[in-house]
C-alpha positions in Angstrom: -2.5 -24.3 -2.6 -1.2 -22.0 -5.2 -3.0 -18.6 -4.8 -3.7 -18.8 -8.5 -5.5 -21.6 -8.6 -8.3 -19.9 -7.2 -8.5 -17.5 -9.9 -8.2 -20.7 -12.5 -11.4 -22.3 -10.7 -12.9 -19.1 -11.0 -12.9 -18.7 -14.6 -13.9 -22.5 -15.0 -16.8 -21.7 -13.1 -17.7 -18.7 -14.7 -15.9 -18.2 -18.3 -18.2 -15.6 -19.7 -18.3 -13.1 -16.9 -16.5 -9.6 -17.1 -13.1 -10.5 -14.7 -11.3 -7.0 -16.3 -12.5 -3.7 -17.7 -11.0 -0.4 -18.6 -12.6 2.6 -20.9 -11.3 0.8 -23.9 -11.8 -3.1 -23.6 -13.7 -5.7 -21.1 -11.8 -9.3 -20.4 -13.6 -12.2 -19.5 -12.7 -14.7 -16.9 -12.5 -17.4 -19.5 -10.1 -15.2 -21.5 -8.3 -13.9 -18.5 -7.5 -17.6 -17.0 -6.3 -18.3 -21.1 -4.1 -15.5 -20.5 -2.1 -15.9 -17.5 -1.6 -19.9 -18.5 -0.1 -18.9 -21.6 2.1 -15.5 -19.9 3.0 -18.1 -17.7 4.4 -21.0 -19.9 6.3 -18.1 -21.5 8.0 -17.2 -18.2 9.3 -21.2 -17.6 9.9 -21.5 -20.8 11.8 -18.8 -23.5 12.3 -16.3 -20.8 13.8 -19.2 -18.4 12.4 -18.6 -14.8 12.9 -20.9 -12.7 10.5 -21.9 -9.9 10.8 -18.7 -7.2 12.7 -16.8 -8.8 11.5 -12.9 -8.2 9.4 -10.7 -11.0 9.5 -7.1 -10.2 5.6 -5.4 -11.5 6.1 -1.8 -12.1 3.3 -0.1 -14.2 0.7 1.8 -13.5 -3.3 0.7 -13.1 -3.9 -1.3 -16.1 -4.8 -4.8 -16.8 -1.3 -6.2 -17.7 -0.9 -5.7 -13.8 -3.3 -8.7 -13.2 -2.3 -10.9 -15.6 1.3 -10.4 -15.1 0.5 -10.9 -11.0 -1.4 -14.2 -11.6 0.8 -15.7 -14.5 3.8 -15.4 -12.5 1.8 -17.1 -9.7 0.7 -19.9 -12.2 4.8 -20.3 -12.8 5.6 -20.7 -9.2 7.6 -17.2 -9.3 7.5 -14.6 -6.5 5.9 -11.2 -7.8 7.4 -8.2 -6.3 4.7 -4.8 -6.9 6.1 -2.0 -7.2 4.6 1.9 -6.9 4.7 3.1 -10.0 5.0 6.3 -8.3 8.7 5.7 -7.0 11.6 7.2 -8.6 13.9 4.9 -11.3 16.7 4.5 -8.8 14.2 3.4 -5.7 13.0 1.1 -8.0 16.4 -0.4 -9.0 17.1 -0.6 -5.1 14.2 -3.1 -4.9 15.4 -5.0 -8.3 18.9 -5.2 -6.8 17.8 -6.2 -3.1 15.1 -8.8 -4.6 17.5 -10.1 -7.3 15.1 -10.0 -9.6 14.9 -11.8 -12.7 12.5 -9.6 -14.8 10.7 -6.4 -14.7 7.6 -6.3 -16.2 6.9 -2.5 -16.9 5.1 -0.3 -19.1 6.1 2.7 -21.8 5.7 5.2 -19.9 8.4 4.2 -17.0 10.8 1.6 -19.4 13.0 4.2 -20.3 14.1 5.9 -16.9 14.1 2.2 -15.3 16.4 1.0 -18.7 18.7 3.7 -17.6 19.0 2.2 -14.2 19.3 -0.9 -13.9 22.3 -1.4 -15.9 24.0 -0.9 -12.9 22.4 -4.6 -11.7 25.0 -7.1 -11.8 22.6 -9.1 -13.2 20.4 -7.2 -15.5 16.9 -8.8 -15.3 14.9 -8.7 -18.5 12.6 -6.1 -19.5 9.1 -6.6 -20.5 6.9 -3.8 -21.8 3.7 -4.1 -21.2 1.2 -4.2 -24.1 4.4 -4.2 -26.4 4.9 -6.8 -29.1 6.9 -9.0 -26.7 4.4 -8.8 -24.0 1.8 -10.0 -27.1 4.0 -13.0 -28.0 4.2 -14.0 -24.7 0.4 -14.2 -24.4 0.6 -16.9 -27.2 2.7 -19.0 -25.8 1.9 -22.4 -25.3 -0.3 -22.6 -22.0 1.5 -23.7 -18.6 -0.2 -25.5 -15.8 -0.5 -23.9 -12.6 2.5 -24.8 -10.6 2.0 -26.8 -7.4 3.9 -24.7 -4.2 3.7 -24.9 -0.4 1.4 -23.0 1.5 4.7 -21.5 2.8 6.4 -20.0 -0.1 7.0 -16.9 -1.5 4.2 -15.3 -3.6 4.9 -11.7 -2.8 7.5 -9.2 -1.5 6.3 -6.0 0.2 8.8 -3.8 0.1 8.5 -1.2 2.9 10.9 0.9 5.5 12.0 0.1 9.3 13.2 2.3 11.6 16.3 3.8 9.6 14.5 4.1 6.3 16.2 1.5 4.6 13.8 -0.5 2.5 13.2 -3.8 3.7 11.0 -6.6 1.8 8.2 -8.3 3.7 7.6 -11.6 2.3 4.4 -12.3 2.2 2.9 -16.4 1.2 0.4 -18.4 -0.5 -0.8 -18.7 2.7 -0.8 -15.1 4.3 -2.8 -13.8 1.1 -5.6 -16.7 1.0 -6.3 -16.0 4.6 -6.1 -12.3 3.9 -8.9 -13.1 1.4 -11.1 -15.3 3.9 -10.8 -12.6 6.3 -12.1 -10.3 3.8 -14.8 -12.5 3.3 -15.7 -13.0 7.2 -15.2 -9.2 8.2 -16.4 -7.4 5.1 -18.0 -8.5 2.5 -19.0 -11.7 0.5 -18.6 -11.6 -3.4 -20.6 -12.8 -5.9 -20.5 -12.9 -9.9 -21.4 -9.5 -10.9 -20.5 -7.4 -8.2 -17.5 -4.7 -9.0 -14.4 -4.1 -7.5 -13.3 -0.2 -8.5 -9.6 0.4 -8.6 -8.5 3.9 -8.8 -5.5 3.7 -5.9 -2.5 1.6 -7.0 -2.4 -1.7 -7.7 0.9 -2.2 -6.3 -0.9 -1.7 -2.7 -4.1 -2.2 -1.1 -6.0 -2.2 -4.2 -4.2 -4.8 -5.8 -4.3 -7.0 -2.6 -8.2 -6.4 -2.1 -8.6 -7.0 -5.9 -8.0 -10.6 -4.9 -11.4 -11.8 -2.6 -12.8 -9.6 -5.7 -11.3 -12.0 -8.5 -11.8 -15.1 -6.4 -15.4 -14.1 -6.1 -16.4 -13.6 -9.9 -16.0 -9.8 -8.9 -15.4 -7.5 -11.9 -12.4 -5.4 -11.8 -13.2 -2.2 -12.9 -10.0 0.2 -13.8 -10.1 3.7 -14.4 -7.3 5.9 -15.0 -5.9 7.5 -11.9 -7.6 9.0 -9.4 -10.8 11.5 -10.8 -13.8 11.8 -8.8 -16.1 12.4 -11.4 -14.6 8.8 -13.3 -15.3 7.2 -10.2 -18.9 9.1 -9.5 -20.4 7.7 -12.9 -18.5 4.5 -12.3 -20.9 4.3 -9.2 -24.3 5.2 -11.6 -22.6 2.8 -14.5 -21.6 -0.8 -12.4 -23.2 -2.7 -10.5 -22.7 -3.4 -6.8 -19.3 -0.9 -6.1 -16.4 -1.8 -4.0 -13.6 -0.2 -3.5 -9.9 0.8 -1.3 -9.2 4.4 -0.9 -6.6 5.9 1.4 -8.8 8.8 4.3 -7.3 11.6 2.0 -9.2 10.2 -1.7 -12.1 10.1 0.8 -11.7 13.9 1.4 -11.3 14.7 -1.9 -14.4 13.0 -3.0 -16.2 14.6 0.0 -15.3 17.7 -1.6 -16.2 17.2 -5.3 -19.6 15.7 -4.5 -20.9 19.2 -3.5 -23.8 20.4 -5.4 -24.3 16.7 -7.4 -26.9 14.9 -6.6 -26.8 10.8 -5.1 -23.2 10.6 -5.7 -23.1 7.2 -4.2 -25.2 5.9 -7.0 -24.2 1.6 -6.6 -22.0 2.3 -4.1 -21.7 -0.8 -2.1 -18.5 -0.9 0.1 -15.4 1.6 0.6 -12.7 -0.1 2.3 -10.3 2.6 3.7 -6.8 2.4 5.7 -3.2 3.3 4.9 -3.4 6.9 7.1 -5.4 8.3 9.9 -9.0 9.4 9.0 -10.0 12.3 11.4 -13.2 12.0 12.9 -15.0 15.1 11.6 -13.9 14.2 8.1 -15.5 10.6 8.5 -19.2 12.0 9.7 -18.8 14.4 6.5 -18.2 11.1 4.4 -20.7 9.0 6.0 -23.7 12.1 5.3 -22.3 12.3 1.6 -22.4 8.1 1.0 -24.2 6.8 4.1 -22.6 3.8 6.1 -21.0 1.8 3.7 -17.6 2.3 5.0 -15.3 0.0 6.4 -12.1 1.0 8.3 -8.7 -1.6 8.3 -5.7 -1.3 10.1 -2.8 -3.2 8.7 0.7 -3.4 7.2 2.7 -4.5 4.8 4.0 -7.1 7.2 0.5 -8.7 7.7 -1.7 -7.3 4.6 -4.5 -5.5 5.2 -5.6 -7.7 8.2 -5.0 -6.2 11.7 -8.1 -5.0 12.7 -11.2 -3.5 11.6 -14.2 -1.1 12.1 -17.4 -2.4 11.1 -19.8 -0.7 8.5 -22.0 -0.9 11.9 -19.6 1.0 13.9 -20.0 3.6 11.9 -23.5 3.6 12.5 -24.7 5.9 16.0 -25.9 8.6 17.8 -22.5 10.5 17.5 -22.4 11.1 21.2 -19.6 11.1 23.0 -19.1 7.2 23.0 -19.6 6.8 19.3 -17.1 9.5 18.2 -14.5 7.7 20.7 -14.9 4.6 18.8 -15.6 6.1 15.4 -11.7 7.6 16.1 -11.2 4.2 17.0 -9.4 1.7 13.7 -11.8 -1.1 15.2 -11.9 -4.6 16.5 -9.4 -7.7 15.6 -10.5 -9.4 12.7 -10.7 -12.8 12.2 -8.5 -15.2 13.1 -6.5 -12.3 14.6 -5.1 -11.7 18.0 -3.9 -8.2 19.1 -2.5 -7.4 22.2 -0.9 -4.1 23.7 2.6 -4.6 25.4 5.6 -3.2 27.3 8.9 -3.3 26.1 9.1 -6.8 28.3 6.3 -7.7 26.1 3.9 -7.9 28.8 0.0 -6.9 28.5 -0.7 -3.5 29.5 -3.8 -2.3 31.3 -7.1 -0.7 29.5 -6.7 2.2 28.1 -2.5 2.0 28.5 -0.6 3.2 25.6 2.6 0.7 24.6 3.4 -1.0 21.2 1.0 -3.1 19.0 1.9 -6.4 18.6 -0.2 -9.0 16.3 0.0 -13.1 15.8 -2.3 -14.6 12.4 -1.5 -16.7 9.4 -1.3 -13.4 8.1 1.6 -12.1 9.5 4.6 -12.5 6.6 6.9 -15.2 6.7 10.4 -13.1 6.8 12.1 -10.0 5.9 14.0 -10.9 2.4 17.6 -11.6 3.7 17.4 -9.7 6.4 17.9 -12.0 10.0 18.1 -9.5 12.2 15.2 -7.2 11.0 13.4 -10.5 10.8 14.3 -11.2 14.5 13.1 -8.0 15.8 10.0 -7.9 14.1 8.8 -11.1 14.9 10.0 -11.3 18.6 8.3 -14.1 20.9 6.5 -15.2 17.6 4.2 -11.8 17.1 4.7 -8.7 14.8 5.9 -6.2 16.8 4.0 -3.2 14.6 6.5 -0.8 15.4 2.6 1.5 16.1 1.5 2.7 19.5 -1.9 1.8 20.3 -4.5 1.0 23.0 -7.3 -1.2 23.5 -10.4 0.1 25.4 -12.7 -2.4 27.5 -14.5 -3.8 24.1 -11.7 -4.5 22.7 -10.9 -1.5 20.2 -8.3 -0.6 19.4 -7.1 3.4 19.0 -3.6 4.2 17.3 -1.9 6.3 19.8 0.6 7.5 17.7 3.0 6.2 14.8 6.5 5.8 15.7 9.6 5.5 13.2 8.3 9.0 12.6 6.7 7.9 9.3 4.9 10.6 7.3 1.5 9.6 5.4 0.7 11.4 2.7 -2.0 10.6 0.4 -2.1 6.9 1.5 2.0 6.4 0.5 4.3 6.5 3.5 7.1 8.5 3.3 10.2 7.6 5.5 11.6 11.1 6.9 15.3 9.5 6.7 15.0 9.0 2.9 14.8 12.9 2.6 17.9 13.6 5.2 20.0 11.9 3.0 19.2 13.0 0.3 19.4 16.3 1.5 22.5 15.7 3.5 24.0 15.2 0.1 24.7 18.8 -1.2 27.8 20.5 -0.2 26.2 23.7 2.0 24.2 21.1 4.1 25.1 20.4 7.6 22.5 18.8 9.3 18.5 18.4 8.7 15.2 16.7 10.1 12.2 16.0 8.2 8.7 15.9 9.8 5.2 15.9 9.1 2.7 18.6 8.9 -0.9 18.3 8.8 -2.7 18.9 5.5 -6.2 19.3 4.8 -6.0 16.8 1.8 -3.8 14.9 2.1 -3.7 14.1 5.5 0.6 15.2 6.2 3.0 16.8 3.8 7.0 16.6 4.6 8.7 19.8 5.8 12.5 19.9 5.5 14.3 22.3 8.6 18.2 22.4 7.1 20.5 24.3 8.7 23.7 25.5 6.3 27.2 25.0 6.9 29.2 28.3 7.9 29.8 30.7 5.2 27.8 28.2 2.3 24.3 28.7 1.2 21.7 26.6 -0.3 18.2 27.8 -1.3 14.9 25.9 -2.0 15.1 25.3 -5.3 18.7 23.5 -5.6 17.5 21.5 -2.5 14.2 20.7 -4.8 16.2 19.7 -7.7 18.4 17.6 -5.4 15.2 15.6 -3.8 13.7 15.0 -7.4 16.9 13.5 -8.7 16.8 10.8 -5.8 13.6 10.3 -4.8 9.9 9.9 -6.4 8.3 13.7 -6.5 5.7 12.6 -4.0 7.9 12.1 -1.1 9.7 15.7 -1.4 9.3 18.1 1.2 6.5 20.6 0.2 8.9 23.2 1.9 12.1 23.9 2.8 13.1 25.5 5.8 16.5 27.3 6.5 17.3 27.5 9.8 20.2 28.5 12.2 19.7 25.5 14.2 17.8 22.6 15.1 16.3 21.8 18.7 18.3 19.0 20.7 17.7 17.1 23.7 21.3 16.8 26.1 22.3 14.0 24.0 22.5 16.2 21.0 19.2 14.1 19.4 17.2 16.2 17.2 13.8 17.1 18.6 11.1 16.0 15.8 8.5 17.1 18.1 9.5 20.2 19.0 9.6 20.7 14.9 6.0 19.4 14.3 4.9 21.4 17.3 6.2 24.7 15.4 4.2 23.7 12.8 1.2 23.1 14.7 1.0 25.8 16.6 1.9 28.0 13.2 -1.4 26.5 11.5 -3.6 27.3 14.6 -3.0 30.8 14.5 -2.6 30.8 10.3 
């Protein structure tokens, strides 16, 4: 069934209730459903879509977002999120590698993405959100909701392997409705009236999670960016609060609750993942808000739906066995196996460390064009998560530690080879590595170790100017190290953990 039509019977069921708000203006299901039919008789018809065909979303929070996401569903067209957080030319990457048809953006980001994507062979149209275009659109004469297999193509997660080089996970009708019953079995039921808070991107976890919220007769709630004191009287104002956060928004609400008084107001559920959470910032949370939080374990490959630790978990005597499993990202959720394995692929004992592999309707389909990434990831018929884990006795699982040597900061991963080349592109550069170093809010922050060619020089602040030319200003290194030279085993591979051991042992001792 088309992923839409769940939204559709939603809004016949209940046409008067809030589906969208923002500070300025509250959509109802009714008009919502009216909407997206419309957007998406516009798509098949004056903008000429044809059935799959890709639709690059690239705005910020707002509620274009959902009816963009939705109406290009209705169409039978493939959406493809995008951060609006990434840099112009990241983003033309993903129009280029999704061959994109259309990008559906906003003011704020249409110029620097114009400027870009004339370099497409096939320059996809360009829709600005809220514009007079976008209006017209939403007059069109109303579609009905394409029929599609339960196998097809309803969104492309674009994320990073190995070697940095984005890949998109293609995710179907199918992975994202049982995404949505498993957030029904595992976390929460939703009813008409309850809200759904969204101040973490759309593009990501939010969005996704903004879907058993929709299907529900949730209210979508959208403030803009992420404030704690919007989101504290957002918890007095609406009723029933849920919401996704990455461990790092949870810190930084931890922090601005002090000296207010029941902060967590409506506060229902807070569904956190993305990054690790560190066990005494978790027991800080759970005295601030109590145990309404949930813990997922997941990835773009398989959305959100790996494993899970319980509200209940949450809930002990904080000895020594509830802070193991409280460091713990849970059980598998439903529907989902999880296993442990050694390179062969075979089970490995309690307690063993070796790479997380997972098998649910979940799991995406394919990576876009891409056989052999496709191949390796999905060896033997399970995800091979790229993570290293272990499972204890009960079942728990405890990330072990991440390999690829991503960095998470803030919730967004950041791939350490993206900065190398970048930084591998000015002159006086010989050779760099990238790692992570821990940060008290946002969980890591990239440090750049270069070492100079002989007799050339190149300070911080060319090397700064270089990263933001190239990549999104999140993912540049919050410092930049000039060295003489970089550890290396025999083989002449560079030591990343002798780097983030540096850094460790320098913060100990700060």
């Amino acid at each position: 069934m088309n992923i839409a039509q769940c939204l559709l019977n939603r809004a016949r069921a209940s046409p008067r209730a809030p589906a969208i708000s923002t500070s300025a203006s509250t959509l109802a299901f009714g008009q919502l459903a009216e909407r997206v039919l419309r957007i998406a008789g516009a798509l098949r018809g004056s903008l000429g879509l044809q059935a799959a065909e890709r639709v690059v979303i690239y705005m910020e929070n707002r509620p274009e977002f959902i009816e963009t996401l939705f109406a290009c569903w209705a169409a039978g067209l493939c959406v493809v999120p995008v951060n609006a957080k990434l840099h112009a030319r990241e983003v033309t990457h993903i129009v280029r590698d999704s061959e994109a048809r259309a990008v559906f953006t906003s003011e704020v980001l249409v110029d620097d993405i114009v400027a870009q994507i004339g370099t497409v062979d096939k320059a996809p149209i360009v829709v600005i959100a809220g514009s007079p275009q976008y209006d017209e659109l939403a007059q069109a004469t109303a579609a009905t909701c394409c029929e599609v297999a339960p196998t097809d193509p309803a969104w492309i997660f674009y994320t990073s392997g190995t070697t940095g080089a984005p890949k998109g996970a293609v995710l179907s009708h199918r992975n994202l409705l049982f995404m949505t019953m498993a957030y029904y079995a595992d976390i929460e039921q939703v009813t008409v009236g309850q809200t759904m808070l969204h101040a973490a991107p759309l593009s990501h976890g939010s969005g996704l999670y903004g879907l058993p919220h929709l299907f529900g007769g949730g209210h979508q709630v959208i403030i803009k960016g992420f404030d704690p004191i919007l989101i504290f009287e957002a918890f007095s104002r609406f009723p029933d609060v849920s919401m996704f956060v990455a461990p790092t928004m949870i810190t930084r609400l931890v922090q601005a609750s002090s000296g207010l008084s029941n902060v967590a107001g409506n506060l229902r559920t807070i569904v956190y993942g993305g990054g690790p959470m560190y066990v005494t910032d978790l027991l800080r949370a759970l005295d601030v808000f109590g145990p309404r939080f949930f813990q997922l374990y997941g990835q773009g490959e398989t959305p959100m739906t790996i494993t899970g630790l319980s509200k209940r978990d949450h809930i002990g005597p904080r000895d020594d066995v509830h802070l193991a499993r409280m460091a713990s990202c849970g059980t598998a959720r439903t529907g989902v196996e999880v296993r442990v394995v050694n390179q062969a692929g075979e089970d490995l004992r309690t307690g063993e460390p070796g790479e997380i592999v997972t098998r649910s309707d979940c799991v995406m389909v394919c990576y876009w064009k891409n056989e052999k990434a496709t191949a390796a990831a999905l060896g033997g018929g399970w995800l091979w998560t790229g993570d290293i884990g272990s499972l204890d006795e009960s079942g728990y699982l405890t990330l072990r530690d991440r390999s690829k040597d991503m960095i998470i900061s803030g919730g967004s991963n950041i791939y350490p080879r993206e900065i190398e080349e970048v930084l591998l592109l000015h002159p006086a550069v010989l050779e760099c590595s990238v790692v992570g170093r821990r940060h008290h809010d946002w969980g890591e922050e990239p440090v750049a170790f270069v070492v100079c060619r002989p007799d050339m020089q190149a300070d911080a602040e060319e090397l700064e100017s270089l990263c933001l030319q190239h990549i999104a200003r999140f993912k540049r290194p919050s410092e930049y190290r000039l060295v003489e030279a970089l550890p290396k085993n025999n083989y002449g591979k560079i030591l990343k953990t002798e780097l983030r051991q540096l850094l460790e042992a320098e913060r100990e001792h700060a």
